[in-house]
N, C-alpha and C positions, 0 to 999 in steps of 0.2 A: 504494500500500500504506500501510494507517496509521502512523503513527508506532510505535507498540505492539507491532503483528507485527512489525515491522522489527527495534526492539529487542530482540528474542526471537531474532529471523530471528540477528544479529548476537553475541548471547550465545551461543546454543549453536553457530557457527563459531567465537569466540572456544573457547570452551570445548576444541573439539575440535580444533584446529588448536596451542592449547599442551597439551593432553594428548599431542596425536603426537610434538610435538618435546622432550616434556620423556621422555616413554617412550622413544626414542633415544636420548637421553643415559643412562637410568636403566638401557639395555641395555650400552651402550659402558661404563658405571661398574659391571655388573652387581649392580644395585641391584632391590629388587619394585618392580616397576609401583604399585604404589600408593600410595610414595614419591613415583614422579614424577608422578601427577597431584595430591596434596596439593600438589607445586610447584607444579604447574601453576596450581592455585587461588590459592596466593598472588600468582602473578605476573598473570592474570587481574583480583587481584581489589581491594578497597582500597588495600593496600598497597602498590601498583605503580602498574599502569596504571591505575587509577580515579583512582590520587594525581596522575595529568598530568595530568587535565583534557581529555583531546583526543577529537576527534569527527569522525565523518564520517558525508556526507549528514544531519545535524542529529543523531545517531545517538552518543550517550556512547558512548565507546571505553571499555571495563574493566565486569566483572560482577557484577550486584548479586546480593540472594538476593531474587529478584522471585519474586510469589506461582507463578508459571507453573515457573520453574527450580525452587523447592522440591517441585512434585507432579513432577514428572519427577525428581526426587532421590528422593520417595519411593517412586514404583514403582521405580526404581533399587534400592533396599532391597528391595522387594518380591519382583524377580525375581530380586536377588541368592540371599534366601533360599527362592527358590521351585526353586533350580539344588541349594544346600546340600541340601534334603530331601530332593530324587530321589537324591542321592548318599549318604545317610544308609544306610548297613545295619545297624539294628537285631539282624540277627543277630549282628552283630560283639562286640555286646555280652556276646553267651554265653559266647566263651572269653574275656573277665577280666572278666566282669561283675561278680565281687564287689569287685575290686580299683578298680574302673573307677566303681563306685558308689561305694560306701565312700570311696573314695580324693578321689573328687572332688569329695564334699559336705566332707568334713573340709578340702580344700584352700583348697573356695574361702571356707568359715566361717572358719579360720584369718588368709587371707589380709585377709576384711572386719574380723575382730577386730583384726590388726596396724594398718589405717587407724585404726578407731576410737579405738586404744589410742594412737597418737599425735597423734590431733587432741585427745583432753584431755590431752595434754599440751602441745600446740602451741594449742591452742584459737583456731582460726581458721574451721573451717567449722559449720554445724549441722549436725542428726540427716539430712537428708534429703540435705543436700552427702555427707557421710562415708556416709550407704548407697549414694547413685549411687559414687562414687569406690572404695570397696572392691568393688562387684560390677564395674566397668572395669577395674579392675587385675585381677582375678581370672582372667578367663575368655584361653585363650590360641588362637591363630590356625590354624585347620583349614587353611586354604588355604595358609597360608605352609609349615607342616608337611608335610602331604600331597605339596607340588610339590616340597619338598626329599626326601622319601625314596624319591618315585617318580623326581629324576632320579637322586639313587644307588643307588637297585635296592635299599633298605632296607627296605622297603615290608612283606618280609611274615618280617624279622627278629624276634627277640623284644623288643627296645625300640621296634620299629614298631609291633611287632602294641598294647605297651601303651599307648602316644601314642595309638592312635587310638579306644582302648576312653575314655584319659581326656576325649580332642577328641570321641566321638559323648555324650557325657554332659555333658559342659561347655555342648555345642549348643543339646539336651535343655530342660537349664536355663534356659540363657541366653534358649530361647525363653518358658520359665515367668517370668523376671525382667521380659521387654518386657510382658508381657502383667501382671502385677500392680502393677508401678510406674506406669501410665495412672496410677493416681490415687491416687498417694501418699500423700495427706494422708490418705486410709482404709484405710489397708493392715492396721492389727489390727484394722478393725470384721468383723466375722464378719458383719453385714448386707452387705458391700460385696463381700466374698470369696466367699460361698458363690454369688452372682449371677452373677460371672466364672468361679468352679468349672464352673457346670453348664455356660455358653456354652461352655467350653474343652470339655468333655465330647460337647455334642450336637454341633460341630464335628470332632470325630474322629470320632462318629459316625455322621453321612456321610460323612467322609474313609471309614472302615471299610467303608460300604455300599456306595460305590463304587467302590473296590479290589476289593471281594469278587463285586457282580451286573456292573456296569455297565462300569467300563473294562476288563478282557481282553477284551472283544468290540468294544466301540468302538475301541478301537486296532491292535487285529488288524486289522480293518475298515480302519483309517487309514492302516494301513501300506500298503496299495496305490497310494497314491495321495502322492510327497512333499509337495505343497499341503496336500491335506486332512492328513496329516501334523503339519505348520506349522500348520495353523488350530485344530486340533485342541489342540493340546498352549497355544497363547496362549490357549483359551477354556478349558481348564480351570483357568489362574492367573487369570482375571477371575472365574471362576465362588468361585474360594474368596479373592479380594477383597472382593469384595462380599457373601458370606456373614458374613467376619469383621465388615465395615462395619454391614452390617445388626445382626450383635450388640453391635457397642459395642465387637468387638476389634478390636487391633492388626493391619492388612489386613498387615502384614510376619508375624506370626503365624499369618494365614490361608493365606499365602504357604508358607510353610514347610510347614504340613500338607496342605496339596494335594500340593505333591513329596513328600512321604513315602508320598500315596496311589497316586505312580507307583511310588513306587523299588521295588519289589516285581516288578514287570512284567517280562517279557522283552523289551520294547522300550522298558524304561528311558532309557538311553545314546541312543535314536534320539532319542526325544524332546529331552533332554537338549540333544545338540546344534542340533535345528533352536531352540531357541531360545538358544542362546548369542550370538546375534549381536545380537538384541535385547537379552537380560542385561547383555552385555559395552558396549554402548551405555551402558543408562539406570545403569549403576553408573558407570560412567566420569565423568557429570555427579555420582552421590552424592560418587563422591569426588573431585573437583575442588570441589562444594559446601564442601565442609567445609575446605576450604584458602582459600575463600573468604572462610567465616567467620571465621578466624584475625584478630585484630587486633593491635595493637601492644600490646594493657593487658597482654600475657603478660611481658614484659620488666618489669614492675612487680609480677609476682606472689612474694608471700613468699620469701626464699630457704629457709629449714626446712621448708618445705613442699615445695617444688619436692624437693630434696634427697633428702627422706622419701621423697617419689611414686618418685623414682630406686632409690630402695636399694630401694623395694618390689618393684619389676616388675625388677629385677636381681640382686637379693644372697635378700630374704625368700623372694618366691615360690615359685626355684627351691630353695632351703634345704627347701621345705614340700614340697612332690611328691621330693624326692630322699629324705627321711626316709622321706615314705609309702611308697615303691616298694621301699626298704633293708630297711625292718620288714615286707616283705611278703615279703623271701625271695629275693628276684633280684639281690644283690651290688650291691659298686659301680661296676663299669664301666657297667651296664646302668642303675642309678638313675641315674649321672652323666649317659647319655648322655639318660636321658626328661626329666629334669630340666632340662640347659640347652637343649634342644631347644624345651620347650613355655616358655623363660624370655621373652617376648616377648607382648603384649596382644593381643585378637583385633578381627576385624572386627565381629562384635556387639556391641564396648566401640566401637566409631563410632555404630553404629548408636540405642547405649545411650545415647551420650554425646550423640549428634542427640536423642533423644527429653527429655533432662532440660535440655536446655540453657539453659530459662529459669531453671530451679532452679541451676544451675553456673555462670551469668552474674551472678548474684547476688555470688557473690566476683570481683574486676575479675582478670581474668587467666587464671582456671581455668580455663574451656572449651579456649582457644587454646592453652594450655600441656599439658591431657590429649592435643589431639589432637597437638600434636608427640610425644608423650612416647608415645603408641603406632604414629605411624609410623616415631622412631626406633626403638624394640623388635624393630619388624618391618625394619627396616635393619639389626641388628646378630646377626639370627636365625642368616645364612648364614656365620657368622665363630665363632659360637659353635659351630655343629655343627662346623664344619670345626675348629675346634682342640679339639674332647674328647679326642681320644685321648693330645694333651702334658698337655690339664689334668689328666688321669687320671692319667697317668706321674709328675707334680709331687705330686699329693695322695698318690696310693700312698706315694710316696718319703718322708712324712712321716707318713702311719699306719704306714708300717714302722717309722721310726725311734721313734715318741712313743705309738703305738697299735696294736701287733703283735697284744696279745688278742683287738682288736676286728675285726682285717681278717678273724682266722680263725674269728668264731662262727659255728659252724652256724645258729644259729638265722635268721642275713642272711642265708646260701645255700639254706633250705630248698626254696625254690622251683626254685631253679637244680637241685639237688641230683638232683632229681624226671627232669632231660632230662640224666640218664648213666647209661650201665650199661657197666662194664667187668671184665674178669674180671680176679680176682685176680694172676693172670701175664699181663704182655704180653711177650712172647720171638719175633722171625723174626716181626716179624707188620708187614702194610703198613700203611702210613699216608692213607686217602684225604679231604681237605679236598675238600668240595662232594656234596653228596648229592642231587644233580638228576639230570638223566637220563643223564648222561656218568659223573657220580660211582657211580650204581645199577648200571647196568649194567657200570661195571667189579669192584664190586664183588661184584654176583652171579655172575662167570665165575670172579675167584681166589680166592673166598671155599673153595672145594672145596679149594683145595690150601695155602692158609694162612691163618692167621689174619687177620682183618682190622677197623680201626676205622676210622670213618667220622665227619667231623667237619662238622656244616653249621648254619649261622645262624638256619635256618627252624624254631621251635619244632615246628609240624605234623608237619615232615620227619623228624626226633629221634625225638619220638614214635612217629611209625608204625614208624620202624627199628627203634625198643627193641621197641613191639608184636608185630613180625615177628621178635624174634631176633637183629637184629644189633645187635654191638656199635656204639656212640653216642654222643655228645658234641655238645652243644650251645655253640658258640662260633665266633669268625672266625679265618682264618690270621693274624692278623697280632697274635694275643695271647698275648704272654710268660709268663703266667701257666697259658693252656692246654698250650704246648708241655711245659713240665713235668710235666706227667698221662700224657705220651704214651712215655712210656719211648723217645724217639729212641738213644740208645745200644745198645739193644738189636734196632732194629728192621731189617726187611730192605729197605723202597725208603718213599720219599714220593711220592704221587701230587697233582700240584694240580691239580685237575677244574676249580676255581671260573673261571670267564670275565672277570676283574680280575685283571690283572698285578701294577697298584701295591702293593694289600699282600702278595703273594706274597714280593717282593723282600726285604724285613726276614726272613721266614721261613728261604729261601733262604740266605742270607748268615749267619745263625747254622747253620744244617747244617755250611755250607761251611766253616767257622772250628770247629765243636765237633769236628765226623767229616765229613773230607771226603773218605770214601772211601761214604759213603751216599749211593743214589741217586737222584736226583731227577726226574721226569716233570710238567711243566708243560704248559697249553694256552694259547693267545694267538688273543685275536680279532683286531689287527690286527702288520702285521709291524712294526713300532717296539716293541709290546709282546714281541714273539717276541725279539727280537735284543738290549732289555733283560733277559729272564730268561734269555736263554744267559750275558750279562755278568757276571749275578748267580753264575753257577754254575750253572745246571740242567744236566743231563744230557741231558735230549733234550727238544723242547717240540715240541706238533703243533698245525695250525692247521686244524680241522675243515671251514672255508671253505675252505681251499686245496683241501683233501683232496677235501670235496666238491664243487666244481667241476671239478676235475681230471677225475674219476670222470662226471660231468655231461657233458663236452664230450668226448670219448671215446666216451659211448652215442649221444649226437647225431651227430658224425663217421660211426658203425660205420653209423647206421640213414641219412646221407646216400652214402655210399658202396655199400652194399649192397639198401638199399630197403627191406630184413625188419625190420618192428618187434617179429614174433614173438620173435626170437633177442634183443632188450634184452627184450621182457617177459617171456621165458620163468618169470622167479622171481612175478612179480605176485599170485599167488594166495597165496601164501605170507606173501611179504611183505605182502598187505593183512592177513592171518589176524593176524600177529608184529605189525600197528599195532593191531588190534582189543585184543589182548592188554596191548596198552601205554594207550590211551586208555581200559580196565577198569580197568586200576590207579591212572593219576590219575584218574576219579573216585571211586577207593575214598580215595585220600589228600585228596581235598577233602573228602569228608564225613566223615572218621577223624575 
């Protein structure tokens, strides 16, 4: 084998053998993966192993950025955003589209104006350093976001629902910045741009044609077959490669809008996954590349600037989306929590920061020092979420004392305002936290014999309830501020529908200590959750897994003992009728 393949052969087992063991570590530390292969790349790469000198079969031990590893970094990129755009729903954009637009051009203009406004004062970079560096800091991380709300079931809350209106518009962009910065040095010639307009144009439109005559039938077609499947879904990320190549655009551009000509599809997701394993490959080299590149001139880079880059993507940014989100209507628990949530740099600011890196190596240090500066962002993502609700407690505490006028203008809750309807007397009336199918349907059986409010996270859910009549509120159990609306002293029981024990608890323990002769009905998915809300004080808590298992091994028992399956399915007809009736209603509340 030549020397050549070998060192390739040997780079990308390097590469992937410390991506595996630094992603262990980054699990045991619960840190993002993308953390630990930016390790990875350091320890891979100059700075380490390349720094020993050592070799086997004539073969340099340590990874360069050889022309072979950077085309495999960039389909890397490619397929990265070729996963992003099938995941893109466009629809999503509908309900906070204005906020979502609006919101996000002003954020990320703000946030390049704050770079630029201190580099003449710090005057250290040029025009075209401070444009790359304010559109890097700007844009914040879809992936880190998304995986944090979908594993707390936040996903389709009202601060979820507006992160991912601001994360599908940030993306948007971010795809409009790769593709116009190519060639920076002509970016206000109007010769230069209307030439890239129309490319970006007739590129969506065959993305369009295709979406529209050609893929539903081709893929429908594919689906029969997992192979063809798999072949299928990697030839149409080549097919809109080489389309962008062919125009002169960014093939990560082209990438992107081929997944958007899937996301549409109802065998999106299928796709999606057959090629994740290729994606999750060729990114895994992007970002171990770029840990590669990191050198030591970052420990010489300016401290006022460093400094600045800090306060930007921690103190300013989150400052600039918490304003917009406040003067939009929706209070401040919910700006606080979009606010520190998206306060962290995105993976397109990698990809932004690969693309300009000649221009950013021009100041000794810069490059190596952005890309730290946004994998710790995205290290310190999971720490900021988890402590919003003290930093909220802490702030509150001090607009109460210094800013009372301001905590209570309407004009900051307009929006909030819009997901309550309560009627002027609450008297003997229950209280049901969770309006999913546990919370609905108890609600529709006592609603006949008392009054009843119903309090759930889902703006959708709110909505539809007020739409239909019932009384509604829009918040979590575990907010101090709601329970005060709820007239508890007056009330006749508390029901906790919601499937999360932990903030039930705080809820709990103020009944207990305000009226503790109020009663409380809690549900628990597992029994450690069940035997902490009896400790808390609940009254009765039911575990619908017990329940329904119980019920489960009972009809199996009756039908191994007796042999008659008739006599378990006697009710069947019925009960398919009462599912029909229920699967009519979620999708009237998806399309509400």
């Amino acid at each position: 084998m030549a020397i050549g393949s070998l060192t390739l052969l040997f780079d990308l087992g390097l590469i992937l053998i410390a991506a595996t063991l630094f992603n262990f570590l980054a699990k045991l530390l619960r840190q993002p993966p993308l953390l630990a292969y930016i390790a990875a790349g350091l320890f891979v790469g100059p700075l380490f192993l390349g720094a020993m000198h050592l070799s086997a079969l004539g073969v340099p031990i340590g990874v360069t950025t050889s022309e072979e590893i950077m085309l495999l970094s960039e389909l890397g990129v490619a397929f990265l955003l070729f996963s992003i755009g099938i995941e893109t729903d466009l629809r999503k954009l509908l309900e906070f589209g204005k906020l979502a637009t609006i919101g996000t051009a002003l954020q990320i203009s703000l946030t390049a104006l704050v770079v630029f406004a201190l580099n003449s004062f710090l005057k250290i970079l040029n025009f075209e350093q401070s444009l790359y560096l304010g559109l890097i800091l700007a844009f914040s991380s879809t992936t880190i976001v998304v995986k944090l709300l979908s594993d707390s079931r936040q996903i389709n809350t009202l601060h979820g629902r507006i992160m991912i209106g601001f994360l599908l518009m940030q993306d948007i962009l971010a795809i409009l910045c790769l593709s116009l910065l190519q060639n920076i040095g002509s970016l206000f010639s109007f010769s230069s741009i209307a030439p890239l307009f129309l490319q970006v144009v007739a590129i969506l439109a065959i993305a369009f044609a295709l979406n529209r005559f050609i893929y539903p039938k081709l893929f429908s077609f594919a689906t029969q077959s997992e192979e063809l499947l798999f072949l299928s879904a990697m030839s149409s990320v080549f097919v809109f490669i080489f389309l962008s190549y062919a125009m002169g655009l960014s093939i990560s551009v082209g990438a992107f809008i081929g997944g958007v000509a899937l996301s549409t599809l109802p065998y999106s997701m299928e796709v999606l996954q057959k090629v994740r394993g290729v994606r999750d490959f060729l990114a895994t080299i992007f970002f171990v590349t770029l840990g590669i590149q990191i050198t030591p001139t970052f420990m010489s880079f300016p401290a006022g600037l460093a400094l600045a880059i800090l306060a930007i993507v921690f103190v300013f940014k989150p400052l600039i989306i918490y304003a917009i989100t406040l003067l939009a209507g929706y209070g401040g628990r919910v700006s606080l929590s979009v606010a520190l949530a998206l306060a962290q740099v995105s993976e397109f600011s990698f990809i932004l920061a690969s693309q300009g890196s000649a221009i950013l190596q021009a100041t000794p240090g810069l490059y190596s020092f952005l890309i730290l500066v946004i994998a710790l962002s995205m290290a310190m993502t999971p720490y900021l979420v988890n402590y919003t609700p003290a930093i909220y407690a802490n702030l509150d505490r001090l607009v109460c004392r210094y800013a009372k006028p301001l905590k209570n203008a309407k004009i900051l809750h307009r929006s909030l305002n819009l997901l309550e309807s309560l009627p002027a007397q609450l008297n003997d009336h229950v209280i049901i936290f969770g309006g999913g199918t546990v919370g609905q349907s108890i609600a529709a059986t006592i609603r006949e014999e008392s009054q009843v409010v119903v309090i759930d996270c889902d703006p959708k859910v709110v909505s539809y309830n007020i739409e239909h009549g019932t009384n509604t509120l829009y918040g979590s159990v575990d907010n101090p501020e709601l329970w005060k609306k709820l007239n508890m002293e007056r009330s006749k029981a508390i029901i906790l529908a919601v499937p999360f024990a932990k903030p039930c608890l705080s809820l709990i323990k103020y009944v207990k200590k305000s009226r503790p002769q109020l009663v409380v009905f809690a549900r628990a998915h597992y029994f450690h959750d069940a035997l902490a809300l009896y400790e808390a004080g609940a009254d009765y808590v039911v575990m619908p897994q017990v329940v329904g298992s119980n019920l489960f091994v009972r009809k199996v028992m009756q039908y191994m003992q007796t042999g008659n399956i008739e006599e378990i399915s006697n009710y069947k007809p019925e009960f398919m009728q009462y599912l029909r009736e229920k699967v009519s209603d979620e999708e009237k509340l998806r399309r509400f």
